[in-house]
N, C-alpha and C positions, 0 to 999 in steps of 0.2 A: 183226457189229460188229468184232468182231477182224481180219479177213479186209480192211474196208476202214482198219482202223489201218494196217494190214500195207504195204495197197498208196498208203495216204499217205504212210508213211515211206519207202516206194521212189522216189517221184516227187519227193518234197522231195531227196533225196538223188544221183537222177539230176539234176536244175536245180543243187546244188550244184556238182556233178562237173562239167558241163557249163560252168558259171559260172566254175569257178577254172581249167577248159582254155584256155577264150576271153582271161581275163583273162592265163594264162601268153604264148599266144599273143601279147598284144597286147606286154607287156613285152618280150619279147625281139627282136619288132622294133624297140620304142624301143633297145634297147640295142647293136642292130645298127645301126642308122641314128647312136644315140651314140657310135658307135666309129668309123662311116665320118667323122663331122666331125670327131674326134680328128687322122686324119690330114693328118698340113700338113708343107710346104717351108718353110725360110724360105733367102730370096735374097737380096744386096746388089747395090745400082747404080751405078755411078761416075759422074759427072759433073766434067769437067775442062776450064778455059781458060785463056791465057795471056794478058793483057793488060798492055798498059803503065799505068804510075801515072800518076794527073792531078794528084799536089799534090806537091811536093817543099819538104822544110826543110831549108835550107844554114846552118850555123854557119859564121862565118867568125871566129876566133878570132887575137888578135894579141896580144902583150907589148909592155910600155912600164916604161922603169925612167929613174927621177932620183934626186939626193940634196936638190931640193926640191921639196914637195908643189905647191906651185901651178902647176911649171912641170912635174911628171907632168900633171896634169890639162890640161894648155896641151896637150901632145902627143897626148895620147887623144883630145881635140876635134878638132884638124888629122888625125893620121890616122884617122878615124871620118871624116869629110867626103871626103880623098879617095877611102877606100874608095866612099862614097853616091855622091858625083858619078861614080866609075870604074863605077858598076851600073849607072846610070841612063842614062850613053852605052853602055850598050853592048845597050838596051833593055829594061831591066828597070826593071819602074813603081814609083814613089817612095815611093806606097805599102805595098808589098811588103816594104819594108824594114826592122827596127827595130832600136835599138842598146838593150843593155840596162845595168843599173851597172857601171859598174868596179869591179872585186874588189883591193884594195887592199892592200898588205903592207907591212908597216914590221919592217925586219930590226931596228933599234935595240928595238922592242919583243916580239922574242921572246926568252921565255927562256935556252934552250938554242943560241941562234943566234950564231957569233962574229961581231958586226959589225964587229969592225975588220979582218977580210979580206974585207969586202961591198966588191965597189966601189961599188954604190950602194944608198941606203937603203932608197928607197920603190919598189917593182917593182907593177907595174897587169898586169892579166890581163882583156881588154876582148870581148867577141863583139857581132858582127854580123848577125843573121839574115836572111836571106831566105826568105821565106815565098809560095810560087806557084805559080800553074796551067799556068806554061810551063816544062815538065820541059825541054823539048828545049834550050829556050836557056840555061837555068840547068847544063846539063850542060857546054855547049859554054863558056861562060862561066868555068866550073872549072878547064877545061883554059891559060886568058889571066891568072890571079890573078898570074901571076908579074913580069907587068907590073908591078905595083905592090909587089911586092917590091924588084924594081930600087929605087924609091924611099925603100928604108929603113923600108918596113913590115916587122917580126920578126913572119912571121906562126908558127901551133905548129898542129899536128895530133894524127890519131891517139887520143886523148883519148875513152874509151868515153863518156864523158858529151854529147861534140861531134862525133857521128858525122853524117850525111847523112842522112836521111830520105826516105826515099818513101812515098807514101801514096795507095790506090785510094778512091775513094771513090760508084764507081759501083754498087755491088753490087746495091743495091733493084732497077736496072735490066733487069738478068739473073739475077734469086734466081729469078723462075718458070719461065722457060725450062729452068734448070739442073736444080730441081725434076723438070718432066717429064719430061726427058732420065734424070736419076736412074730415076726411076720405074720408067720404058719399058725401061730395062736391066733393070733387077731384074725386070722379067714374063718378058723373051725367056729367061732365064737360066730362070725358074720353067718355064716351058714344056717348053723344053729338058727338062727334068728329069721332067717329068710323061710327055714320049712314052718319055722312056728306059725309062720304069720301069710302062711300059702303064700310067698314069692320067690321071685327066683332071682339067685344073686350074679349080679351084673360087674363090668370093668371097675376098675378102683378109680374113686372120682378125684381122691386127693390122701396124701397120706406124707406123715411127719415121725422122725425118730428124732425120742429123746434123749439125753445129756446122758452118757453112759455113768456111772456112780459105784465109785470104789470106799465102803467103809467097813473097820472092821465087824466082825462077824456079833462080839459083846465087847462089854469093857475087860472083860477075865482072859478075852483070845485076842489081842492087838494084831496076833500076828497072821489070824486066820481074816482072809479078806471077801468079804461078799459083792460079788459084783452083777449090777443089775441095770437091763434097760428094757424103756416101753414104746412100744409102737402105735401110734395109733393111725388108726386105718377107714376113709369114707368108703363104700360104695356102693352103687348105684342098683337099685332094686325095680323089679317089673314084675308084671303079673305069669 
């Protein structure tokens, strides 16, 4: 009786033994296999083009001064008209156009202001905009404003508030192109890296696209637009 306790307790003990070898076994391959997907690259993609703008906003900004209010506003109508008519010959559609309020000052009522060395009272501060899809001709059109200067329009410039505008508005267009352009860089890049380095490049473990970024091309080309985005890209390396 003794003799087969004996040899119970060896064979329960050898299945033990045996059980927690197989079991060690299997763990450290998991934990081998869990270290190989540890390893990963991560790589960025560029994607870059230059495009010209398809919408352009012209401020066209001008001063008007009287020492009587009705006859400022008499002036601000006539030259607001031949500015319209001077856009519209020169092919720019009518719609396109709008004139917004006149900004109005009356020296007599400021404070701090000595009006009796104004020469005149009431000074108007009037804009013009053009709003359009024909950048090319609105450019060339900037360059002829002086025309109507000759006629005693005080036009003002310069004015952060009354800059020129450019504006792309095609992007949805070429976001997926740019996308896999991005992409494809950022794999050649991962490759690269994987033969340098004797591995072999594996599923993509995680990967983020950036904030696509339309600015013009320099300060001299507002109109030409560079648009650019980066991808960046993990994955996963093995032997």
């Amino acid at each position: 009786m003794r003799q087969e306790n004996t040899l119970g307790a060896f064979l329960l003990g050898a299945s033990i033994f045996l059980g927690l070898g197989i079991l060690g076994y299997l763990l450290a391959g998991a934990a081998i296999q869990y270290k190989e997907y540890e390893r990963s690259v991560t790589v960025k993609g560029l994607s870059e083009r230059e495009l010209p703008a398809d919408i352009v906003i012209w401020p066209i900004v001008f001063t008007e001064a009287s020492n009587e209010l009705g006859g400022l506003y008499a002036s601000i109508e006539a030259s607001t008209k031949k500015i319209k008519d001077f856009l519209v010959a020169k092919g720019i559609d009518a719609n396109d156009i709008t004139a917004s309020t006149p900004a109005i000052t009356d020296k007599f009522a400021q404070q701090y202001a000595d009006a009796a060395k104004a020469e005149f009272r009431y000074t108007a501060i009037q804009t013009v905009t053009v709003y359009s899809p024909k950048v090319d001709l609105i450019r060339k059109v900037m360059t002829e404003l002086a025309e109507l200067g000759k006629q005693g329009i005080a036009f003002t410039g310069g004015d952060y508030q009354n800059q020129n505008e450019y504006i792309f508005t095609g992007l949805n267009k070429i976001k997926p192109e740019m996308i896999q352009e991005a992409t494809t860089k950022a794999r050649e890049v991962a490759v690269k890296f994987a033969e340098d380095s004797n591995s072999k490049l594996g599923k993509i473990k995680q990967a983020t696209q950036g904030q696509f970024e339309i600015n013009p091309r320099d300060k001299n080309n507002p109109h030409i637009k560079k648009i650019r985005v980066v991808s960046t890209v993990e994955y996963y390396l093995s032997d």
